[in-house]
C-alpha positions as CSV (number, residue, x, y, z in Angstrom):
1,X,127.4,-107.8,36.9
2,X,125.1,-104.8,35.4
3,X,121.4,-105.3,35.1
4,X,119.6,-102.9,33.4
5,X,116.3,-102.3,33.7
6,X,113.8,-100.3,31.2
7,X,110.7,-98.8,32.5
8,X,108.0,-96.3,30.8
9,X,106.4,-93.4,33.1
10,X,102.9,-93.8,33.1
11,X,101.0,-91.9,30.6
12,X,97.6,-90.8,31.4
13,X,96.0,-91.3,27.7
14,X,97.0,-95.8,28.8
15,X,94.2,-95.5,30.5
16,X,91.9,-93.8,27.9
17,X,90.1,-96.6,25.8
18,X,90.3,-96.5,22.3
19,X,88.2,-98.9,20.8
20,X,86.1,-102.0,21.7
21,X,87.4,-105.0,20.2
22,X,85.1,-108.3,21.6
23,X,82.1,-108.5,23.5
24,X,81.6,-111.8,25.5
25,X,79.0,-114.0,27.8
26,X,80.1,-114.0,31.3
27,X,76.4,-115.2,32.6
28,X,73.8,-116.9,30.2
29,X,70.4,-115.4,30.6
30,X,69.1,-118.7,32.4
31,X,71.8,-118.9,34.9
32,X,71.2,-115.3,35.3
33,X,67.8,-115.5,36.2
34,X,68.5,-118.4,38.4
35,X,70.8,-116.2,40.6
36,X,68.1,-113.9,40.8
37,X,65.3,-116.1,42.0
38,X,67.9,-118.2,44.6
39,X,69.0,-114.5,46.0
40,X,66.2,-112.3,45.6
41,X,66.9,-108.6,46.0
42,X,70.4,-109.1,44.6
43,X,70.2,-109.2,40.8
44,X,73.3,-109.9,38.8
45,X,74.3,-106.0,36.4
46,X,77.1,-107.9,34.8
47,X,76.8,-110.8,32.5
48,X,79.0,-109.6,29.6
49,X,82.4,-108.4,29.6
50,X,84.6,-106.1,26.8
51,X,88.1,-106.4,25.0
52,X,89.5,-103.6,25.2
53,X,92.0,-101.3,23.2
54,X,93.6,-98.5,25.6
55,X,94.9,-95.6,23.4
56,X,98.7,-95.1,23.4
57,X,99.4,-99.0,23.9
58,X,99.5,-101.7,21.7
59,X,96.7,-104.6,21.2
60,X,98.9,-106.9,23.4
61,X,97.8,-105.2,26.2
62,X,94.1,-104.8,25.7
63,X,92.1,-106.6,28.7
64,X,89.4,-107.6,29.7
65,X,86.8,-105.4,31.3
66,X,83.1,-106.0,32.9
67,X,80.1,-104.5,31.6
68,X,79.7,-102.5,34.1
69,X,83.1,-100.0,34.3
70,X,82.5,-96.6,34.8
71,X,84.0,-95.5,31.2
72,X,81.3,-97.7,29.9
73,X,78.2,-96.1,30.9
74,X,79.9,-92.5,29.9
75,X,78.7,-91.0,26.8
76,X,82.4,-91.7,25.4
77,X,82.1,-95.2,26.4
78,X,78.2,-95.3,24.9
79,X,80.3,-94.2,21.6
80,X,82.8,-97.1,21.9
81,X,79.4,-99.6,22.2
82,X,77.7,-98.4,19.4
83,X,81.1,-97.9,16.9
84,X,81.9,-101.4,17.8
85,X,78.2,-102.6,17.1
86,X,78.5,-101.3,14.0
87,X,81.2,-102.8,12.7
88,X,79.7,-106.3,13.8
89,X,76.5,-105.2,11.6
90,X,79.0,-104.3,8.7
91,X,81.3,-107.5,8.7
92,X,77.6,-109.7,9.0
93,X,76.6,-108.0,5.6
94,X,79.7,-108.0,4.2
95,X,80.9,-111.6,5.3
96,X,77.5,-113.1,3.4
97,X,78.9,-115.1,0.6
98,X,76.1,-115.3,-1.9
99,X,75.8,-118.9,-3.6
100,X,75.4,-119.8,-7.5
101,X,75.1,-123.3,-8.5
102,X,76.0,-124.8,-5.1
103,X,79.2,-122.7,-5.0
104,X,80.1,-120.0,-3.4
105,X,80.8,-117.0,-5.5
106,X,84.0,-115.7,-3.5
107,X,84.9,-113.6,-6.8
108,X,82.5,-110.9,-6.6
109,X,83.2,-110.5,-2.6
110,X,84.6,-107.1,-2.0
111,X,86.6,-106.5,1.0
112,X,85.7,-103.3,3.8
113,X,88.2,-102.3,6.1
114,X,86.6,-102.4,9.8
């Protein structure tokens, strides 16, 4: 019996991220603050962590990464933040669905790719 077995050499751009794709609580502000005052001296720098797309892979393989990664706090990553902010701001404005009569006028929604 023959097994086979398929492997990729590692490309350096994997590890190059591409885009951010969700933010999300790790800590609420409260519990935060509670760890703060029950340990004084050692405050919490993490309470959200970031999807996120690596270039050269697919989305399947995005993960999951703390606030507080290196890449994050690079002008590049800085760049990812605010690109990914903005498309939040865009799909709020664009996702309001203006009412007439009680009904939602889904007819005159346009569409924006983000």
């Amino acid at each position: 019996m023959t097994i086979f077995f398929q492997y990729s050499r590692w490309k350096e751009e994997w590890a190059i991220p591409q885009r951010l794709l969700q933010k999300r609580l790790l800590l609420s502000a409260k519990l935060c603050q509670e760890h703060n005052a029950e340990f004084s001296g050692a405050e919490l720098n993490c309470r959200y962590e970031w999807l996120v797309k690596w270039r050269g892979l697919d989305y399947k393989f995005a993960t999951w990464e703390l606030e507080n990664a290196l890449f994050l706090s690079s002008l590049d990553g800085q760049g990812l933040i605010k690109d990914y902010e903005s498309r939040c701001e865009k799909a709020k404005l664009v996702s309001h669905v203006p009412e007439v009569d009680g009904k939602h006028e889904v007819d005159s929604l346009k569409f924006v790719i983000l």
